[in-house]
N, C-alpha and C positions, 0 to 999 in steps of 0.2 A: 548741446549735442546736435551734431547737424542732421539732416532731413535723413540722408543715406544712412548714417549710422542707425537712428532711429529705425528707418524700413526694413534693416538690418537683422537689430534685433526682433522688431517684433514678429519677421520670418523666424529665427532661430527660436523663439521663446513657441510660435504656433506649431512647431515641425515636433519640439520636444512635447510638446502637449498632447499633440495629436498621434504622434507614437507613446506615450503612457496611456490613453485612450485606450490603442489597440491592442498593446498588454496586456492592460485588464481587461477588456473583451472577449483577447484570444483567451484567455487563463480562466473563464467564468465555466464554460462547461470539462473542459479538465479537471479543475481542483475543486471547485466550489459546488456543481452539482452535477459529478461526473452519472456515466452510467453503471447503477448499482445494479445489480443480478436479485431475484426473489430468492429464497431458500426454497433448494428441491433436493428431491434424494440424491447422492452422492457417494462416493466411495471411502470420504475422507473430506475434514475439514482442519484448513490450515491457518493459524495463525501465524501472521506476520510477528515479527517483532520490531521492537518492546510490547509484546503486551499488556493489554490495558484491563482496568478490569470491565469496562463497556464489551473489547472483544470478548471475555470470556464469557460476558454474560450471555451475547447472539449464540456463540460457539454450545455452552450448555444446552440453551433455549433449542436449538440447531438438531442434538443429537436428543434431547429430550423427547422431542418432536417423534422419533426414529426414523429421521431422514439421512441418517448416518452414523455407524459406531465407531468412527475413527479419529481419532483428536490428534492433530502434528501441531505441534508450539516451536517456533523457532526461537530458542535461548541462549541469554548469555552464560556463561560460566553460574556453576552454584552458587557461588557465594555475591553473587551480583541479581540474585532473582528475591522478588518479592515474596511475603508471605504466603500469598494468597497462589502465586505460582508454582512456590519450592511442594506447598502441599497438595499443587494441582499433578504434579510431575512424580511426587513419591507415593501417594497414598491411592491406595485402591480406588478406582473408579465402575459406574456404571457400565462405562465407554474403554475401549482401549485408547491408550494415551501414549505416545512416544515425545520427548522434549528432544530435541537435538543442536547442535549447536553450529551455523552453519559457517561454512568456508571459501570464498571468505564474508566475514560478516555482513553482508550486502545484500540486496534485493536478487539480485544476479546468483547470489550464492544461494540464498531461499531458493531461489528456482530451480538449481540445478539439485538442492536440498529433499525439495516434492516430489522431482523426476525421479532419481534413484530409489528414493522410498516408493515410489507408485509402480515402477519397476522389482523390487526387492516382493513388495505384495502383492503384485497384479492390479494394483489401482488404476481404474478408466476415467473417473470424474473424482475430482474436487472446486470443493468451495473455497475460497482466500476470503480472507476475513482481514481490513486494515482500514487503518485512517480515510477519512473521505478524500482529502487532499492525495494520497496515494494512488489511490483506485484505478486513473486512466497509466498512471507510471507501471503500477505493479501487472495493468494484464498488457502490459505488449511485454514487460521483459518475462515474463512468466512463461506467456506465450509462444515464446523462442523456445522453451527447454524443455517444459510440459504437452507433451503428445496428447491427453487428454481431452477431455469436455471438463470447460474450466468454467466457476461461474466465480464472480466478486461480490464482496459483501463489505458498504461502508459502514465505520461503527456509529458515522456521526456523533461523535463526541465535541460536547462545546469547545471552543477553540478562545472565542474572544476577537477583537479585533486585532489585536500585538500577533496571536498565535497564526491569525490568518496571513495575516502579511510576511511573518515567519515562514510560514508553510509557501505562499506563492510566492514569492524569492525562492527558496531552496527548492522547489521540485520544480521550476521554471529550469533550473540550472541541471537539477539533476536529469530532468527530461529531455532537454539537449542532449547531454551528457550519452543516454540512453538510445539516442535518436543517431546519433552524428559517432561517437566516440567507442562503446560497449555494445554493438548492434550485433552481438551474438550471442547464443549459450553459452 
């Protein structure tokens, strides 16, 4: 290999390093330890979906508290909901509880999901309750369609290494996506 090709590459191989560097730099306070919100009183707390049963547990824990009587669950079709959901959604609660299914099934849709119910009941705050990796994605799109005082809640749930890398790829893209592409209600 001659001298130039050599300098060559080892330009190309530092440029791509140093750009994955900055990927994972920029992506560390986004996804990995975004800004989480404390639980305060609120008018309503939302679950993103897929719920988990981590979410459900904060979300319980949340209105147990009495810092809120209102439980929004965004869900999929009935027959696509877990046990522990189908009987959060049918069976009498302590709390009022609405499950809805939103349209279209996207983050975007949640949001425009919260507004209209916050609107239908006069809701001024809610809580969102999602993935830690979510959390800086879900309050700017949120934040476009919810008029409110919004606060975010991650459920930090283990992920694993594979789950992480998963999660910062996809909401890397999706946050673009959010940023450049869907930058409205």
């Amino acid at each position: 290999m001659s001298p130039r090709v050599h300098r060559l590459l080892s330009r190309l191989l530092a440029a791509v390093g140093a750009a994955t560097l900055a990927f994972v730099l920029v992506g560390i306070p986004l996804y990995i330890v975004p800004v989480s919100d404390s639980a305060q009183p609120t008018d309503v707390v939302f679950i993103l979906g897929p719920a988990t049963t981590e979410d459900i547990v904060i979300a319980r824990t949340i209105l147990a508290q009495g810092l809120s009587e209102n439980l929004l669950l965004s869900v999929g079709p009935p027959n696509t909901r877990s046990p522990e959901l189908r009987s959060l959604c049918t069976t009498p609660q302590a709390f009022k509880v609405e499950c809805e299914i939103p349209s279209p099934s996207t983050t975007q849709g949640e949001a425009r999901m919260l507004q209209s119910a916050a609107q239908q009941h006069g809701w001024t705050s809610a809580t969102v309750i999602t993935q830690t990796a979510h959390v800086t994605r879900s309050r700017l799109i949120i934040a476009r369609c919810f008029t409110g005082d919004l606060r975010l809640i991650a459920d930090e749930a283990p992920l694993g290494f594979r789950g992480w890398a998963q999660q910062y790829l996809y909401q890397s893209g999706a946050f673009l996506k959010a940023a450049f592409v869907t930058n409205t209600c």
